[in-house]
KOLPAMAR-596240 format. One record per residue (C-alpha): residue number from 1; x, y, z. Coordinates in pm, 1 decimal. Layout:
BEGIN
PT:num:px:py:pz
PT:NUM:X:Y:Z
...
***
This chain:
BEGIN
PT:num:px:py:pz
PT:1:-4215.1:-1425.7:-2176.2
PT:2:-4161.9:-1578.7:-1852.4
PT:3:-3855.8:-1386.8:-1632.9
PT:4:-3644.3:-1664.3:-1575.3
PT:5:-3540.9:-1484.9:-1256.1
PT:6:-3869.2:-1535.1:-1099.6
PT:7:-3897.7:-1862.1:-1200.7
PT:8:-3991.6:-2127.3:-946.8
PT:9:-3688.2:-2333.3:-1018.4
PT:10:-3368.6:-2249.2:-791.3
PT:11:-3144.3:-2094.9:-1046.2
PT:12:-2761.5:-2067.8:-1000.9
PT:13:-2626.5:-1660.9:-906.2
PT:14:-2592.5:-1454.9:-1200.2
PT:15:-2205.1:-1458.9:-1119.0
PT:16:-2206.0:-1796.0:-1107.7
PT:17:-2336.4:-1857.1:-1417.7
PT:18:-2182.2:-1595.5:-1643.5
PT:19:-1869.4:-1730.4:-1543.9
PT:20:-1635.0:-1769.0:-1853.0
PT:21:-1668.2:-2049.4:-2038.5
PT:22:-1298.1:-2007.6:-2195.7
PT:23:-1000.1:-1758.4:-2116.4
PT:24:-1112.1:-1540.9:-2395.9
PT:25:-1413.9:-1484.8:-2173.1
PT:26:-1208.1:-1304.6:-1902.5
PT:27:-1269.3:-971.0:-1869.0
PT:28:-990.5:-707.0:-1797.2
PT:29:-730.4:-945.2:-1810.3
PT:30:-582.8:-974.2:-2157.9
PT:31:-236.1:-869.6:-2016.5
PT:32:-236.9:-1187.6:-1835.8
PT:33:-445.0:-1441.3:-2008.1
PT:34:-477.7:-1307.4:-2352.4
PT:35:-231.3:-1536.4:-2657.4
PT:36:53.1:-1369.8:-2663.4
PT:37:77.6:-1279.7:-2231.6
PT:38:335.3:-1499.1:-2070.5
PT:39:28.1:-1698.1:-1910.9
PT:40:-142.2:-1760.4:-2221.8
PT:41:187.7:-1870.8:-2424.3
PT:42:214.3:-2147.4:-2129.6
PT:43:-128.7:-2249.5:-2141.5
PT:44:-109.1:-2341.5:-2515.3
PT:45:199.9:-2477.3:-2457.0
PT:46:58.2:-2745.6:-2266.3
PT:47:330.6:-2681.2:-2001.1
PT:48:215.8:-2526.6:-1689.3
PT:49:454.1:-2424.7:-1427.2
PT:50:355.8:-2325.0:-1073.6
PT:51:219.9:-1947.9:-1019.6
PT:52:72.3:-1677.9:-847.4
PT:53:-215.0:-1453.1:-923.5
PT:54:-200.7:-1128.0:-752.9
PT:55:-511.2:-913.4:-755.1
PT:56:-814.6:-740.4:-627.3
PT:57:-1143.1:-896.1:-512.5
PT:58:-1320.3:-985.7:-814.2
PT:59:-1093.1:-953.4:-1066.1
PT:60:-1128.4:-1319.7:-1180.0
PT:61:-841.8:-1502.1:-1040.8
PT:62:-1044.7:-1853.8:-912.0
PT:63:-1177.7:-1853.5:-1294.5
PT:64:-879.7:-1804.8:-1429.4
PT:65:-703.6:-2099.1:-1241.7
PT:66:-1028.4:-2310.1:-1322.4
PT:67:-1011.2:-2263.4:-1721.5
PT:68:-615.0:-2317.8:-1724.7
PT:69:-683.4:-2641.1:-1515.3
PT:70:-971.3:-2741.7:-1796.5
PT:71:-765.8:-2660.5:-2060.2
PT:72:-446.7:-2869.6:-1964.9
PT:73:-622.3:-3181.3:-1840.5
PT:74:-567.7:-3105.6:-1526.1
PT:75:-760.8:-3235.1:-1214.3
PT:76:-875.9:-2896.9:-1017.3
PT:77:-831.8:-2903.0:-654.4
PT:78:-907.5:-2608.8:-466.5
PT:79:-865.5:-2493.1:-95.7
PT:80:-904.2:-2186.5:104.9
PT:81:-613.0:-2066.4:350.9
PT:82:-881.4:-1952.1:541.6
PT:83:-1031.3:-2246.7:623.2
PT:84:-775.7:-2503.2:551.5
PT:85:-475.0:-2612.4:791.2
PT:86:-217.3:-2831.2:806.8
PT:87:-424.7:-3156.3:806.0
PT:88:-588.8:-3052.7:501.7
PT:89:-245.7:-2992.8:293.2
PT:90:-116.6:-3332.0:409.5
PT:91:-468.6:-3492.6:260.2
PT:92:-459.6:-3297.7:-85.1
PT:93:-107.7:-3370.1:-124.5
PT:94:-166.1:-3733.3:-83.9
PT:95:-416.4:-3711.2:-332.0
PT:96:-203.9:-3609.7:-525.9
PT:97:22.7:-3852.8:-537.6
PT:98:-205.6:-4122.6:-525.1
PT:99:-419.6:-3933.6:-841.1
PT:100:-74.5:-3921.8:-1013.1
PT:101:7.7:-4275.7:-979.8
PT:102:-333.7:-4433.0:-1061.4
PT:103:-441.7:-4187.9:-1332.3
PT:104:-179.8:-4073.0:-1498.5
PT:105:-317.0:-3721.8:-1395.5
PT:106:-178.9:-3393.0:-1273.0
PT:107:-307.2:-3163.8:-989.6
PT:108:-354.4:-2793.0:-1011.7
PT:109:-411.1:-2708.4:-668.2
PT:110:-577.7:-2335.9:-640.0
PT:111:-522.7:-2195.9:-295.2
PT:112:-701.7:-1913.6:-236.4
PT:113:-612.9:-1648.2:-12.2
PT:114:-242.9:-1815.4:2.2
PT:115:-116.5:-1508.1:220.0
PT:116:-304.2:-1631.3:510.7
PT:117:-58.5:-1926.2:549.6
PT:118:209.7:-1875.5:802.6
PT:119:605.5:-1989.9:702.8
PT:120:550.8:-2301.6:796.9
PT:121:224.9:-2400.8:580.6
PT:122:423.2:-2256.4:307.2
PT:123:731.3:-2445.0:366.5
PT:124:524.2:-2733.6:335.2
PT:125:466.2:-2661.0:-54.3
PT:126:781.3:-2624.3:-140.9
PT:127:871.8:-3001.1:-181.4
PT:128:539.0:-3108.6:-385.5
PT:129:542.6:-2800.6:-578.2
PT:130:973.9:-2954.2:-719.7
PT:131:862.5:-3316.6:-754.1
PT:132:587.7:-3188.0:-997.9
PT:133:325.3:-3366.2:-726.3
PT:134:139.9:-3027.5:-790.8
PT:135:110.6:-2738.5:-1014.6
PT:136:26.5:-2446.0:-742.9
PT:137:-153.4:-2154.7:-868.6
PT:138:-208.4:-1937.5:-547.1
PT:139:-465.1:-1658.2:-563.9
PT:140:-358.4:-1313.7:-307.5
PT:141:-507.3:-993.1:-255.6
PT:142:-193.6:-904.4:-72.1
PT:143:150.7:-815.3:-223.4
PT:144:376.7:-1121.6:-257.5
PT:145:675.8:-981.6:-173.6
PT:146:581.1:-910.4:169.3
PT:147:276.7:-1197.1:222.9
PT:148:486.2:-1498.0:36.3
PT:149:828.7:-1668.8:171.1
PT:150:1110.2:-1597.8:-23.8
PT:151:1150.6:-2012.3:-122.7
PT:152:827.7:-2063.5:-236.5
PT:153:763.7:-1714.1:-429.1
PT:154:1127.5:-1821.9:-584.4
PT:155:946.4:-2135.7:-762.6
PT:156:658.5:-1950.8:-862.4
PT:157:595.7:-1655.0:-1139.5
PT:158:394.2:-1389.2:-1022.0
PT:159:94.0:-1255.7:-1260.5
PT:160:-79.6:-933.3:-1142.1
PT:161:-468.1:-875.5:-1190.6
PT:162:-597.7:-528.5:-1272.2
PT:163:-895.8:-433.8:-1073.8
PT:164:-1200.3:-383.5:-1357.8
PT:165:-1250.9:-64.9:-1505.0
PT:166:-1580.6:75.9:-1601.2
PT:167:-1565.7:-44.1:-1956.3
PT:168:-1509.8:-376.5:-1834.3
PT:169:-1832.9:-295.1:-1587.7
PT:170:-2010.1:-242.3:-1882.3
PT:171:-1915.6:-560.9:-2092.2
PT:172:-1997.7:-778.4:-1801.7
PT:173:-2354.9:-586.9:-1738.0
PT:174:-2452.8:-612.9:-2088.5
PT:175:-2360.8:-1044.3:-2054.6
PT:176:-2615.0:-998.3:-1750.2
PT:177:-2894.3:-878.3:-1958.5
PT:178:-2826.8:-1126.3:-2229.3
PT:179:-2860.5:-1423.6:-1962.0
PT:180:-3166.2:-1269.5:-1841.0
PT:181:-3330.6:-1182.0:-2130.1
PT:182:-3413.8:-802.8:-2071.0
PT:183:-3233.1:-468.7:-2027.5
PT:184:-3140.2:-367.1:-1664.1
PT:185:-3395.6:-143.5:-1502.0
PT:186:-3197.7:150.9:-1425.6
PT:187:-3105.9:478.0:-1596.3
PT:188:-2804.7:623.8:-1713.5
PT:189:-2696.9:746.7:-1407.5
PT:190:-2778.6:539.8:-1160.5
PT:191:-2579.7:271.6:-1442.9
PT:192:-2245.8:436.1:-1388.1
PT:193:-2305.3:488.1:-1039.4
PT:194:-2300.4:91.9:-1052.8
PT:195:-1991.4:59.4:-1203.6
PT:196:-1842.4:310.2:-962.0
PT:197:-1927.6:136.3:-630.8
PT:198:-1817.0:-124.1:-749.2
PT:199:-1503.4:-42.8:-701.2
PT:200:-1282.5:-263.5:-952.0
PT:201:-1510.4:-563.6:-842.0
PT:202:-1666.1:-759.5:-1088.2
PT:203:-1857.9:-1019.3:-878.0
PT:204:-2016.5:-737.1:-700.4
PT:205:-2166.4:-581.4:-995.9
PT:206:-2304.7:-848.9:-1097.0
PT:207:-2449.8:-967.6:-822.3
PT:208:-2598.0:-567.2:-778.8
PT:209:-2749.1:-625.2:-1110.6
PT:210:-2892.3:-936.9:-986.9
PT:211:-3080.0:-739.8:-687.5
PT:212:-3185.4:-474.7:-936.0
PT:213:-3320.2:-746.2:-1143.4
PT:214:-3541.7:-883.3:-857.3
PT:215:-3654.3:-595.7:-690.3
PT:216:-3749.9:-353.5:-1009.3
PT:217:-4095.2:-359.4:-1067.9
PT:218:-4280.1:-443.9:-1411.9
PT:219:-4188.1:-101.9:-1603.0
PT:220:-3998.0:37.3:-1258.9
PT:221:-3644.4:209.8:-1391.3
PT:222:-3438.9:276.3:-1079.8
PT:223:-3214.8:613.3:-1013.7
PT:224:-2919.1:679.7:-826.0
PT:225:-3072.6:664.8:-492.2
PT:226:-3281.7:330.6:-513.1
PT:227:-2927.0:135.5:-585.7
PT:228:-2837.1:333.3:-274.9
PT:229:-3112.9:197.2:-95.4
PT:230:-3045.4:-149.4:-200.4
PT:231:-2671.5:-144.6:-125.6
PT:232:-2649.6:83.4:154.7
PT:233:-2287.6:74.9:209.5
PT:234:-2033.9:-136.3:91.4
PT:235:-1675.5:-65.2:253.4
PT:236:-1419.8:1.2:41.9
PT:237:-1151.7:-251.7:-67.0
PT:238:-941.0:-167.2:194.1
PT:239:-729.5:-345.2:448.7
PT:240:-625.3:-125.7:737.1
PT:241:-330.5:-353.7:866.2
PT:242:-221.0:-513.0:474.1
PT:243:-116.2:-383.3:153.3
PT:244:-408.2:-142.5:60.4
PT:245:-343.7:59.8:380.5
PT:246:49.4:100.1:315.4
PT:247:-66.7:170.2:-74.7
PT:248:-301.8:452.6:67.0
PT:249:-57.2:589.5:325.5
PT:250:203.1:590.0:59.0
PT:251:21.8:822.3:-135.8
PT:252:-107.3:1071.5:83.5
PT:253:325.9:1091.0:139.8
PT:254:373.7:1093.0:-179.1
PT:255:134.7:1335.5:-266.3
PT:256:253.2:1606.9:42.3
PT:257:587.0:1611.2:-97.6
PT:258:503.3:1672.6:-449.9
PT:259:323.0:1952.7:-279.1
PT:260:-49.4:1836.6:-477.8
PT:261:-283.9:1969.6:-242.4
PT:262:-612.3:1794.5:-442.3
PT:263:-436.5:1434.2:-458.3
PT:264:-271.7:1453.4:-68.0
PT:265:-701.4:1575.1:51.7
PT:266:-824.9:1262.4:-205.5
PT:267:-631.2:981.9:-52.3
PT:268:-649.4:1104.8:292.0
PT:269:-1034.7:1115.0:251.1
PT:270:-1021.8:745.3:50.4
PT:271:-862.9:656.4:385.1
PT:272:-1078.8:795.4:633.0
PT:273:-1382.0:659.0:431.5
PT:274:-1221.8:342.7:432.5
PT:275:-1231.9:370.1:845.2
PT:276:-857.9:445.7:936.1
PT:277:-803.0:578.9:1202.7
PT:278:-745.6:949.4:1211.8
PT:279:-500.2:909.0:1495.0
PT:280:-268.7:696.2:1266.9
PT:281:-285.2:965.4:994.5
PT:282:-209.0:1256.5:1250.9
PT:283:67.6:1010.0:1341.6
PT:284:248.2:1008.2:1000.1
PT:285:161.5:1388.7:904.7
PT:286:356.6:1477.6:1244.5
PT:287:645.9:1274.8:1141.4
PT:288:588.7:1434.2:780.1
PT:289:593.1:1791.5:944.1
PT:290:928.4:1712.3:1093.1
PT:291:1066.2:1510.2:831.1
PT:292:1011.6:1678.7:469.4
PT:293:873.9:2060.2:539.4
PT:294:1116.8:2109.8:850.9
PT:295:1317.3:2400.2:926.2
PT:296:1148.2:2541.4:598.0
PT:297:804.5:2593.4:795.5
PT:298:885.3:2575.7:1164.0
PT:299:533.5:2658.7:1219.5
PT:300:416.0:2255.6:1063.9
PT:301:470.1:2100.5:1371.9
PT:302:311.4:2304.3:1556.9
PT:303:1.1:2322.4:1325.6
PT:304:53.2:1879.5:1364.0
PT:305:31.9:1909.3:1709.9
PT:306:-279.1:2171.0:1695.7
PT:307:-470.3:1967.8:1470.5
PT:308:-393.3:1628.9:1671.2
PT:309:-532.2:1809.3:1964.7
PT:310:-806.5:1915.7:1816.0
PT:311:-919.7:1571.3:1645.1
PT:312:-878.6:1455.4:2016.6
PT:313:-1109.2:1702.0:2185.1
PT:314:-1379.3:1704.6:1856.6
PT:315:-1368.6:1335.7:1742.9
PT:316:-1514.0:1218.6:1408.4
PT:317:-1674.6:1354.3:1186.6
PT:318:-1608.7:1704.6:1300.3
PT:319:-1232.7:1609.3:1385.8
PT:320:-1160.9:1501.7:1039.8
PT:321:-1167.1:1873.5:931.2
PT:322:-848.1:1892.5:1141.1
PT:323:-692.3:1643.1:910.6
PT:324:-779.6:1772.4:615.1
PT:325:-665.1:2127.1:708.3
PT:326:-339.8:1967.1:882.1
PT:327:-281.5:1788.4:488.8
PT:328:-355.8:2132.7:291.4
PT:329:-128.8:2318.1:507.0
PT:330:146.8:2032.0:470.0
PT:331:90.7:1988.6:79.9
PT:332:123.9:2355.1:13.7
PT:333:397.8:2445.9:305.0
PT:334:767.9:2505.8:153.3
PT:335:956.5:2135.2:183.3
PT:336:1333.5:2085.4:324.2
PT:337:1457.1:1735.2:378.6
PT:338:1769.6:1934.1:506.9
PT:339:1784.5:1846.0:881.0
PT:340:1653.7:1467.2:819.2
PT:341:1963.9:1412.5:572.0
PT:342:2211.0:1576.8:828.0
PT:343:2087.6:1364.0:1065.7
PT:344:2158.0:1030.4:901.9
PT:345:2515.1:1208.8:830.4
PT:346:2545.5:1291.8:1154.6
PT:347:2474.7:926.7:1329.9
PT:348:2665.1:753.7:1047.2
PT:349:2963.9:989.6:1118.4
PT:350:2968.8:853.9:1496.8
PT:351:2926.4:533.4:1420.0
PT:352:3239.0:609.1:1285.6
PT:353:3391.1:812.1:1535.1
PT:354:3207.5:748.5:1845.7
PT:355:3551.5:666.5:2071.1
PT:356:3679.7:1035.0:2006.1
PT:357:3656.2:1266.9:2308.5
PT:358:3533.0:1624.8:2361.1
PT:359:3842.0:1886.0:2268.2
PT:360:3918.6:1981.8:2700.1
PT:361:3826.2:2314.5:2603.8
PT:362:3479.1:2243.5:2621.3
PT:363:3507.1:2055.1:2909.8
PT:364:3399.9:2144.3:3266.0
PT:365:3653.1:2063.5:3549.7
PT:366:3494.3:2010.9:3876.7
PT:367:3770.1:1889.8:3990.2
PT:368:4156.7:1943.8:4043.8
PT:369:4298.2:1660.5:3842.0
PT:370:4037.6:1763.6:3539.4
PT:371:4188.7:2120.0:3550.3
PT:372:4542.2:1993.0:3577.0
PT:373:4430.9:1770.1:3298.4
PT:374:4362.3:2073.9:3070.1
PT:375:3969.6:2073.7:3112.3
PT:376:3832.9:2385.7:3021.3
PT:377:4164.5:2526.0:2952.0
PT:378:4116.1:2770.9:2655.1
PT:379:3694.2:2801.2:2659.4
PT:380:3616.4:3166.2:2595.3
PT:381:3239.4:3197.9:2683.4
PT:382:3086.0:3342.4:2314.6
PT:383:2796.4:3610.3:2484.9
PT:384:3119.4:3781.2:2703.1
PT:385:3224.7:3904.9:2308.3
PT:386:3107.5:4202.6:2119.0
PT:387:2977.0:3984.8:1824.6
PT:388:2838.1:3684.9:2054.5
PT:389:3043.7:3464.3:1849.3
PT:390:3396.3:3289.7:1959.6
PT:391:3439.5:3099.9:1643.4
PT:392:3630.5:2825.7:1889.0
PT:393:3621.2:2465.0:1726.4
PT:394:3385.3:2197.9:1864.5
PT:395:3462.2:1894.8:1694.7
PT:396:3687.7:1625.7:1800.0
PT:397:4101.2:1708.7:1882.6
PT:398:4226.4:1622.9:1513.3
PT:399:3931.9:1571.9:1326.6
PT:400:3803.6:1804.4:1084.5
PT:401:3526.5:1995.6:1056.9
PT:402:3241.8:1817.1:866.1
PT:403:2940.5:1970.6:696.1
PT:404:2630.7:1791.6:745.0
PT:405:2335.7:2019.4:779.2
PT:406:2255.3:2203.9:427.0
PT:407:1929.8:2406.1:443.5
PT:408:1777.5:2447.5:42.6
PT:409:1701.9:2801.2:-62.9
PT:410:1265.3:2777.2:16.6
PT:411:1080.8:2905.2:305.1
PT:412:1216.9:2976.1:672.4
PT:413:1542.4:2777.6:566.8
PT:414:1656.5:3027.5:325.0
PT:415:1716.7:3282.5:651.5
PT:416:1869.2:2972.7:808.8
PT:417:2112.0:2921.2:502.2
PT:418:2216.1:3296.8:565.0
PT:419:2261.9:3252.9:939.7
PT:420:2490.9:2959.6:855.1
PT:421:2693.4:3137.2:582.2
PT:422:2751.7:3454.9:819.0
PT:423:2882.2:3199.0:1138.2
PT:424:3093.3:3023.5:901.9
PT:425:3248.9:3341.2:731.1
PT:426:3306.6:3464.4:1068.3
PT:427:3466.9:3149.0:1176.5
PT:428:3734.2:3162.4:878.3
PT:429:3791.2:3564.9:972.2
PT:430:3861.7:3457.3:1348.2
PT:431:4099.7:3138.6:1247.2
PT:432:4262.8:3401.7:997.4
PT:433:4367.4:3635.3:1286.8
PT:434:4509.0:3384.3:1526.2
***
């Protein structure tokens, strides 16, 4: 039997045409678009109100905005943010109207890519998308809390796509043998290795099947490394300056505190494989160094600072051993959050406060007036005691003493917590005597 793929007629992609026919089609999506999701209790209904499909690469969301407007008698209009400006929206939207008026007919108008529009280009949906002119289904990759203005995300609902897992993979490569007639030429491992560079993408493994399809010989079954040789590398989905990179970042955080060594090295290695740069990372596990382990390892900043230095001198690759060993040390170092919350209680308090003076005691007087004044009147110099310790009050005249640092009972902080209890006890025994 003839391979249809290697027929002499110019045949559609294989994504292209195992694109669902009906929403029941849609793979990993039932959450969304199955009968009883929100989305699919509006599509029966008839009544479609503006929304927006948040998801992944892949995932289906132009299909998905294509069946509902097939399904609802709706003409389908769609543009790309990317390549569509302000000229463009003013033509569809008179479309539109004029479709509307003629025709009786609707518009759902698919943007793709909607985050790419600035505040403006939004703005400019907001009064066809109340009149009814359009129903707007916009498609993002982004997170539409941060991407979307707060008017226009207000008239929309927000549906979010899951990325495809491998049993979806596997649903959607067995639909590619059945268009082409024959089983895909690969084993079982170089299969599932497939699936897994994928990476949630279901356009891309089909159109990797596709290539396997052409390029396998008669009786040829391809491993692991030929569908390495025929993809060579495909960057991750991952956008250094949008929402994957904050996702990524927030893990690796996430991850240090929790003290999980194996998931803090995983997502700082998704990162670096995803081409961050290291110097950002060394950036935030500084901060982290500083801001969660503390006073209860004073030794992490210093190891930040030595493995900053030597990412600098080695560059990547060999630098990124630096970061990994800066992470492990981080994820498994004892964690205080103690100085960072006395610090927030310490600028709130003056903001509060910030007219009061010095006590004079602590004062210097340079001068005659100052002394006259009381400056320095009463300042006993702590290292001229026995003990080292005066137990004289810094704070404010008339203002109370306030606690705001509170070191936890782990690592280095639990000889600081001691240190702080012995000062303080001394304090009271010195107030006591006078």
């Amino acid at each position: 039997m003839e391979n249809t793929l290697f027929s002499h007629q110019v045949k559609r992609p294989l994504a292209d045409r195992l694109r669902p026919q009906n929403l029941s089609e849609v793979v990993g999506q039932d959450h969304v678009v199955g009968n009883d999701s929100p989305l699919g209790r509006m599509v029966k209904s008839g009544k479609i109100s503006s929304f927006i499909l948040w998801g992944p690469p892949g995932c289906g969301k132009t299909t998905i905005a294509r069946l509902i407007a097939e399904h609802t008698n709706l003409y389908f209009e769609q543009i790309s943010a990317v390549f569509s400006g302000v000229a463009d929206l003013k033509r569809v939207f008179q479309y539109a109207i004029d479709r509307r008026a003629s025709q009786g007919k609707g518009t759902l108008l698919f943007v793709d890519e909607i985050h790419r529009f600035n505040k403006s280009q939004q703005d400019g949906f907001l009064p066809y998308v109340e009149d009814g002119t359009i129903i707007l289904v916009g498609a993002t990759t982004e997170n539409p809390s941060f991407e979307l203005n707060a008017a226009l995300l207000s008239r929309c609902q927000v549906f979010v796509l899951n990325r495809l897992t491998a049993d979806d993979f596997e649903v959607l490569l067995q639909r590619a043998e059945k268009e082409v007639g024959r089983k895909l030429p690969v084993d079982d491992e170089a299969r599932e290795f497939m699936k897994a560079t994928a990476d949630g993408d279901g356009r891309y493994i089909l159109n990797m099947a596709e290539s396997v399809f052409n390029f396998a010989q008669e009786g040829e079954i391809f491993n692991k490394d030929n569908i390495i040789n025929i993809i060579r590398s495909r960057a991750p989905v991952y956008d250094k300056g949008r929402d994957g990179h904050y996702n990524l970042i927030s893990a690796v955080h996430k991850s240090l505190r929790g003290s999980d060594v194996d998931a803090a090295l995983y997502w700082t290695a998704r990162m670096l494989n995803s081409g961050e740069d290291a110097k950002y990372l060394l950036r935030r596990l500084t901060r982290f160094s500083i801001e969660d382990v503390s006073l209860a390892d004073p030794n992490a900043v210093n190891q930040a600072i030595a493995c900053w230095e030597t990412y600098e001198r080695l560059g990547s690759p060999e630098g990124d051993l630096a970061v990994m060993q800066l992470v492990a040390y981080l994820a498994t170092a004892p964690k205080s959050a103690g100085v960072y919350k006395a610090m927030h209680k310490a600028f709130e308090l003056a903001q509060k406060t910030g007219s009061l003076m010095p006590p004079k005691h602590i004062l210097n007087a340079p001068t005659k007036l100052m002394k006259k004044l009381g400056y320095s009147d009463g300042y006993i110099y702590d290292q001229d005691l026995e003990d080292g310790f005066s137990g004289q009050d810094y704070f404010p005249e008339g203002m109370k003493r306030v606690k705001l640092y509170n070191p936890v009972e782990r690592g280095f902080e639990r000889e600081i917590k001691k240190r702080i209890e012995y000062f303080d006890n001394l304090r009271k025994q010195k107030a006591s005597k006078k």
